[in-house]
Structures are given as structure tokens and as C-alpha cells.
VOZA-694728 format. One record per atom (N, C-alpha, C, O): residue in one letter; x, y, z. Coordinates in steps of 0.001 Angstrom, whole numbers, plus 500000, padded with zeros to 6 digits. Layout:
N
aXYZ ...
***
This chain:
134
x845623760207848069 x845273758886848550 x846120757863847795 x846271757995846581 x846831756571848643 x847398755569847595 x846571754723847634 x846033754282848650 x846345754344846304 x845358753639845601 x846432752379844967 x847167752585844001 x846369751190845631 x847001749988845120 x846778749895843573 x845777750216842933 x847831749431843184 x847734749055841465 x846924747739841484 x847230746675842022 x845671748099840675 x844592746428840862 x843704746733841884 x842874745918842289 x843827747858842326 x842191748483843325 x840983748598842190 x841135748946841019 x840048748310842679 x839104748874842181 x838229749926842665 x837690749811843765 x837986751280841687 x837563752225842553 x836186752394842167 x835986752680840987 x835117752262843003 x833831752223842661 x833240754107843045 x833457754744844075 x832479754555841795 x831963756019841806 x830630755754841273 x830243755334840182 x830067756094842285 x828490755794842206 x827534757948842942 x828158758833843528 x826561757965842679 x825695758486842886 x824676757872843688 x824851756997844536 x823216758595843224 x822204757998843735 x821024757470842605 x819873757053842732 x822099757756841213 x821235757317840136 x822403756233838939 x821863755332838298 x823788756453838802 x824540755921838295 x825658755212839275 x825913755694840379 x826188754236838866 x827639753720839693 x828499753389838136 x827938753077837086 x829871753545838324 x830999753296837485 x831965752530838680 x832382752686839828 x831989751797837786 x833648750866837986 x835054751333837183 x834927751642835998 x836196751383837708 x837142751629837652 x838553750486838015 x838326749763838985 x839693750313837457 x840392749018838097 x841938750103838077 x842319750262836918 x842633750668838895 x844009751530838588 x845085750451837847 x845312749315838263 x845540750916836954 x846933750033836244 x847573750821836607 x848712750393836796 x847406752319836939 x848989752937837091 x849555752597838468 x849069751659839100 x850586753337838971 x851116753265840278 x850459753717841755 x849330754207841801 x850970753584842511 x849918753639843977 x849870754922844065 x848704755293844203 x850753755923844044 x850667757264843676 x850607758059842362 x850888759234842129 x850246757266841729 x849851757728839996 x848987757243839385 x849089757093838167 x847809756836840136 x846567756383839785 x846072756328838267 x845787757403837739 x845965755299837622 x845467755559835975 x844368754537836065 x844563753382836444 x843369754950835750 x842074754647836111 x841594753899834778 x841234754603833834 x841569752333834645 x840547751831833580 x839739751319833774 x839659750410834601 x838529751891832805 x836637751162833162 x836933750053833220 x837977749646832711 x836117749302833837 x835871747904834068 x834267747917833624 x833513748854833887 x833951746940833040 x832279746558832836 x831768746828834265 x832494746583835228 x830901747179834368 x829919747549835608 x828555746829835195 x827934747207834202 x827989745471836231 x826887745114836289 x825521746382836158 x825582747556836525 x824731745897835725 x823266746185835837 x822725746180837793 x822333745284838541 x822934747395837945 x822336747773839829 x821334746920839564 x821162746682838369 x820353746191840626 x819331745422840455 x818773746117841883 x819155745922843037 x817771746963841382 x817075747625842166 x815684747386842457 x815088747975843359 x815109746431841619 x814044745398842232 x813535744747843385 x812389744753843835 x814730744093843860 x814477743341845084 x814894744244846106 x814507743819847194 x815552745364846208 x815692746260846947 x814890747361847458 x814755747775848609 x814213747877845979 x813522748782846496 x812092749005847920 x811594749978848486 x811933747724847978 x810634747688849042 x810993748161850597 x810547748886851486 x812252747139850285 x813125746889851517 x813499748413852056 x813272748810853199 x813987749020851220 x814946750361851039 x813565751435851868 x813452752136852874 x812817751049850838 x811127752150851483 x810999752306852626 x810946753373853236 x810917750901853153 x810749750468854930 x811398750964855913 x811089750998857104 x812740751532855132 x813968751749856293 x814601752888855845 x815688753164856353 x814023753781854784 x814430754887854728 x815228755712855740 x814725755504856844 x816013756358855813 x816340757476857370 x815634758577856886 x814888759043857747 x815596759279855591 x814801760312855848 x813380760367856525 x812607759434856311 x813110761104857092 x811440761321857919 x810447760986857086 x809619760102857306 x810533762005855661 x809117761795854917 x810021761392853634 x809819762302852829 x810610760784853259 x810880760462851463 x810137760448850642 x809056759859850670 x810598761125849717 x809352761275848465 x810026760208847947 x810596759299848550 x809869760469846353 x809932759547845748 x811493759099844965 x811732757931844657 x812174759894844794 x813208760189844261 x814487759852845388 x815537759241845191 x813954760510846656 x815356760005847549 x815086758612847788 x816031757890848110 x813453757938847631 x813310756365848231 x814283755799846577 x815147754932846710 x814009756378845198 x814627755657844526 x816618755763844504 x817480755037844007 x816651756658845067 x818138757051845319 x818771755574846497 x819648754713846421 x817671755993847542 x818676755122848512 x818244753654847794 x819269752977847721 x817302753062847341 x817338751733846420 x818446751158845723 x819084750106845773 x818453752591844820 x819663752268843788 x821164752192844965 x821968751323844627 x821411752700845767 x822309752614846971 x822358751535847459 x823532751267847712 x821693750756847731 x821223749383848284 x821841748269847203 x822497747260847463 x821464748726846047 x821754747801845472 x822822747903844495 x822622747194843509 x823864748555844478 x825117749020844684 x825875748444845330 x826730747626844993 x825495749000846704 x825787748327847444 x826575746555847519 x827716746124847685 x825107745906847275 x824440744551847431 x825640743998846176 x826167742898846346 x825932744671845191 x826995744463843944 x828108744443843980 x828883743740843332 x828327745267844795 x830005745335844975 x830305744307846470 x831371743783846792 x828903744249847238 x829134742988848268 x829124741432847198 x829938740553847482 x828759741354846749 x829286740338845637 x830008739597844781 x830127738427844416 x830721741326844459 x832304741169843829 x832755740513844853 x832968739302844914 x832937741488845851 x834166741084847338 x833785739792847575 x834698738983847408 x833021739462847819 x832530737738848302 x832807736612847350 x832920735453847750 x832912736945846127 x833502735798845069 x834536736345844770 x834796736249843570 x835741737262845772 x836793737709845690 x837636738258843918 x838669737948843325 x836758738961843718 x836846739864842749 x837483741045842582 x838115741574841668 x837052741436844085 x837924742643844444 x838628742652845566 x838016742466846618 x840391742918845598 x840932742576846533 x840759744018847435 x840269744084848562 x841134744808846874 x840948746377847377 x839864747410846977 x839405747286845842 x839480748231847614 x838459749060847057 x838438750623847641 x838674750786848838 x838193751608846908 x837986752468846972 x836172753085846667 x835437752830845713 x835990753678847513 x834641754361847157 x834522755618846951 x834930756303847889 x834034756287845896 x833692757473845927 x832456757746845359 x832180757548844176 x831530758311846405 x830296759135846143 x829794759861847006 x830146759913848184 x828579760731846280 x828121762158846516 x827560761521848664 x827095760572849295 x827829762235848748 x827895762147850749 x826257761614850680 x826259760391850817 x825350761963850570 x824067761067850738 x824469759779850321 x824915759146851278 x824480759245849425 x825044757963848949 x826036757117849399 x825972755895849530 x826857757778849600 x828263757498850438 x827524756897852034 x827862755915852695 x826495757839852287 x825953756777853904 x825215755625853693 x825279754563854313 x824223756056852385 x823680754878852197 x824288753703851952 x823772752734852509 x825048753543851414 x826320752996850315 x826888751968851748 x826896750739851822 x827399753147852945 x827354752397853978 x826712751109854931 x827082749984855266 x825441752047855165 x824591751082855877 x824320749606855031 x823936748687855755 x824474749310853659 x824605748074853481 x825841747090853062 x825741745922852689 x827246748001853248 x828049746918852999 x827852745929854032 x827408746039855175 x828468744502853089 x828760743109854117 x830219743859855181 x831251744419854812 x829879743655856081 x831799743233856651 x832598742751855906 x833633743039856506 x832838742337855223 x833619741759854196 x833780743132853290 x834917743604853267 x833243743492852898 x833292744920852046 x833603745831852778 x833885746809852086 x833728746082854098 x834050746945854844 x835831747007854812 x836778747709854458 x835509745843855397 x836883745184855094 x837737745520854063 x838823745849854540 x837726745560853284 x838541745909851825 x838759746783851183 x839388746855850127 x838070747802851981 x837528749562851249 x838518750030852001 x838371750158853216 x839662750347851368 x841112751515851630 x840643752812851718 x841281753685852307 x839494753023851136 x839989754637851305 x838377755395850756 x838001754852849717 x837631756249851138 x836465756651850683 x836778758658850438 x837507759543850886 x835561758458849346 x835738760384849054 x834184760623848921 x833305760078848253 x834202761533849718 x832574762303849653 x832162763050848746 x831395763987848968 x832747762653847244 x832242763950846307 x831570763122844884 x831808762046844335 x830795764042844683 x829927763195843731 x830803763302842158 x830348764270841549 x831665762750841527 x832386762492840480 x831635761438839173 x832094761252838046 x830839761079839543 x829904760492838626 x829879760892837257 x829998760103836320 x829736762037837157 x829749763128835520 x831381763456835369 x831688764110834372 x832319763105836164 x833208763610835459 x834719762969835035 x835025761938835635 x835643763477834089 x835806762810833232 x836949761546834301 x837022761610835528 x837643760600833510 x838775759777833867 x839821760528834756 x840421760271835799 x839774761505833932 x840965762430834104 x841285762674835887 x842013762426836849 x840195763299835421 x839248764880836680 x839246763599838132 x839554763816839304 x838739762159837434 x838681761047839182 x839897760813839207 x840206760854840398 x840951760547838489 x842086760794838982 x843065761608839672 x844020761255840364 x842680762688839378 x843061763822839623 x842843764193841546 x843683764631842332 x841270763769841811 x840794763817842632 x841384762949843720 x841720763505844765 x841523761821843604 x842344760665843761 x843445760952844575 x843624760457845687 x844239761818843975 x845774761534844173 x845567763092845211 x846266763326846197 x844874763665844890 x844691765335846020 x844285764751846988 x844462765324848063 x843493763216847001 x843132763324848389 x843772762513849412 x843439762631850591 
***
């Protein structure tokens, strides 16, 4: 995948998200943390309950797709006070839909390139790595 120099690549789950900003080249991806806000899964979670897609959610996928929501709702934020010019997403495929159903258009907009694998646990290296295979 080419990943613009100054993308930011967001790797989230359904319990953690990491920020990422590439300094290296569009095909040599070098991945540095960026501070990552506090998910604010408060005002989300009710909302999230109501509109679950799973049939019966227990408790754990309602807090999964929350934390998704409001992920989400964060990185629609960045993009809107133009923070982020480009974006990449990568997370575990449940998340990755959820992750969906609430970007703004505007965030839709700006997301170059998405990966369905949950990279959350692993190292700088290993999301780079991943990155450039795909």
C-alpha cells in the first residue's frame, strides 16, 4: 500500500486505538506514534446499545462497538479541524465495520487505504511491514 509521507495511520481494535504519522517514504513507510486522545466512550455507549447489528449483544461486543463509535467520533474530529490530511485505517474486521458505520463523509473522504487485520499488539515494525505487503 502507498502510504503518503504525513498520513496518519490509525490501528484500533475493539478495546485499544493507536495513532501513527509515516515520516518515511510512500513506499517505505516509517511509522511514528503520535499522542492518541482518550476514546470517549460515554456519550456513545447508549447510543451504540440501541443500534447494535448484532441480534443479541452481550456485553463485551456492546462495549466493543462503543469503543468503535467513539474512535470513530475522534478521528471524525481530527479530519474536521483538518488535522489529518490522509488516513489510513487498520483494524480487526469487526471493528473495521463498526469503525465504518460512523465515519463523517469527510473521513470517508480522506481514508486512502484500509486493512482488515487486527495489529493492535504488534510491534512498529511488524505495522509496517504489513503496510507495505499490502
Amino acid at each position: 500500500m502507498i502510504v503518503k509521507k504525513g498520513a496518519v495511520i490509525a490501528v484500533a481494535d475493539g478495546e485499544k486505538l493507536v495513532l501513527f504519522k509515516n515520516s518515511g517514504e510512500a513506499n517505505e513507510p516509517r511509522l511514528t506514534a503520535m499522542a492518541t486522545p482518550e476514546v470517549d466512550m460515554e456519550n456513545m455507549s447508549s447510543g451504540v446499545r440501541r443500534i447494535s447489528k448484532a441480534a443479541n449483544p452481550d456485553d463485551q461486543t456492546q462495549n466493543e462497538d462503543a469503543f468503535a463509535a467513539g474512535a470513530a467520533e475522534l478521528l471524525n474530529k481530527q479530519v474536521l479541524r483538518n488535522k489529518i490530511d490522509e488516513l489510513i485505517v487498520i483494524a480487526a474486521p469487526k471493528t473495521l465495520g463498526e469503525l465504518r458505520r460512523h465515519f463523517h463523509k469527510e473521513t470517508q473522504a480522506r481514508i486512502k487505504g484500509e486493512l482488515a487485520k487486527d495489529l493492535t499488539g504488534h510491534s512498529t515494525g511488524q505495522i509496517e511491514k504489513a503496510l507495505a505487503a499490502a
